[in-house]
C-alpha positions as CSV (number, residue, x, y, z in Angstrom):
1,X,16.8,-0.8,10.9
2,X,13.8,-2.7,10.5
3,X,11.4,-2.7,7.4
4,X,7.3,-2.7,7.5
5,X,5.2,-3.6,4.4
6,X,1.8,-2.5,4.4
7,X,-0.8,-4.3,2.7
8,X,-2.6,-1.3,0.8
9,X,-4.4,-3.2,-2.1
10,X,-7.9,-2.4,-0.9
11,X,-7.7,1.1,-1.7
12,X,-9.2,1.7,-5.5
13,X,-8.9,4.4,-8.2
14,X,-12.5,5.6,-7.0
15,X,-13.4,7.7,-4.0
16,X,-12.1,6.6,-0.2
17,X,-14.2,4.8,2.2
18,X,-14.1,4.9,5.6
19,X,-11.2,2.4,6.0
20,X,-9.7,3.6,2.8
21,X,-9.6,6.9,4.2
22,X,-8.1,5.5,7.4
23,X,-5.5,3.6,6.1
24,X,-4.1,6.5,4.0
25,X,-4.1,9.0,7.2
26,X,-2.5,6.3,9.1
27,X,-0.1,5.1,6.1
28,X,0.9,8.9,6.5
29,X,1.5,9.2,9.9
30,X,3.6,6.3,10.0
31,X,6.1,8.0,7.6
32,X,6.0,10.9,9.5
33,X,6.6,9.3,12.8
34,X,8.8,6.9,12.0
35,X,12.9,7.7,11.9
36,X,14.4,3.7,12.9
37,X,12.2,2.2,10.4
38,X,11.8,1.7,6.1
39,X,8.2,1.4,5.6
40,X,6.7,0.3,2.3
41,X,3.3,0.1,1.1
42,X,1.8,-2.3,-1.7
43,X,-0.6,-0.7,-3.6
44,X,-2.5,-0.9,-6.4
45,X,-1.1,1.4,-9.3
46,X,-4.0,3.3,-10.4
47,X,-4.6,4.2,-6.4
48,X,-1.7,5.8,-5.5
49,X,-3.4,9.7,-6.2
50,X,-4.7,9.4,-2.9
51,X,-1.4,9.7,-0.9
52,X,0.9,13.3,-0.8
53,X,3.5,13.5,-2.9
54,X,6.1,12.6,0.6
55,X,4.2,9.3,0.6
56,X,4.2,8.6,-2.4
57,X,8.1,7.5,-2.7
58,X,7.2,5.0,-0.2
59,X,4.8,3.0,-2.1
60,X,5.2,0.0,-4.4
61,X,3.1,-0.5,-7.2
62,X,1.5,-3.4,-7.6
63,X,-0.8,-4.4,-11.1
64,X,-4.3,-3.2,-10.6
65,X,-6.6,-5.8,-9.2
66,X,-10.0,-5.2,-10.3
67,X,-12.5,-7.2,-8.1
68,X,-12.4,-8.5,-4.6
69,X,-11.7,-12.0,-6.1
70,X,-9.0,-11.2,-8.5
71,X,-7.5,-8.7,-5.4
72,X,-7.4,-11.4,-3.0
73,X,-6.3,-14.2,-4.9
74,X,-2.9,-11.2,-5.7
75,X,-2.9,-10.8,-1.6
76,X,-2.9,-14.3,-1.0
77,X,-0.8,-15.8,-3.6
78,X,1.8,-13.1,-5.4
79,X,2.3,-10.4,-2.8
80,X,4.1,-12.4,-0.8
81,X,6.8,-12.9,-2.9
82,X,6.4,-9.6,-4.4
83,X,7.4,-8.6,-0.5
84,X,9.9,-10.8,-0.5
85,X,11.6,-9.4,-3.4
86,X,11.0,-5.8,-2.3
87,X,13.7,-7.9,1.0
């Protein structure tokens, strides 16, 4: 069984975007779909409102990130071991 972590940490408390938007359809459609697969997504905590209550379980929490700086120094330099602990 293989896993998938999705990289979710653009999504904010505020309203969805267009790619926001996107990425939560297809974040839910991957759950759906998938049955050989454990797929995880890393997202900010505040944010997680946006998915249904079935999505949900599948997300990890990450701290909140406010800023595109402070969010992409988290991407670049603690999710990664945040997915690695996660395995």
């Amino acid at each position: 069984m293989k896993r998938i972590a999705v990289n979710l940490m653009f999504i904010d408390v505020g309203p969805l975007t267009g790619p926001g938007y996107y990425a939560v359809e297809l974040f839910e459609w991957m759950i759906k779909l998938s049955k050989d697969h454990i797929i995880a997504g890393f997202i900010q905590a505040s944010a997680a409102h946006h998915f249904s209550p079935a999505a949900q379980i599948h997300l990890v929490s990450q701290p909140d990130c406010p800023g595109r700086f402070r969010r992409v120094v988290f991407e670049q330099i603690f999710l990664p071991s945040a997915t690695r602990r996660y395995r």
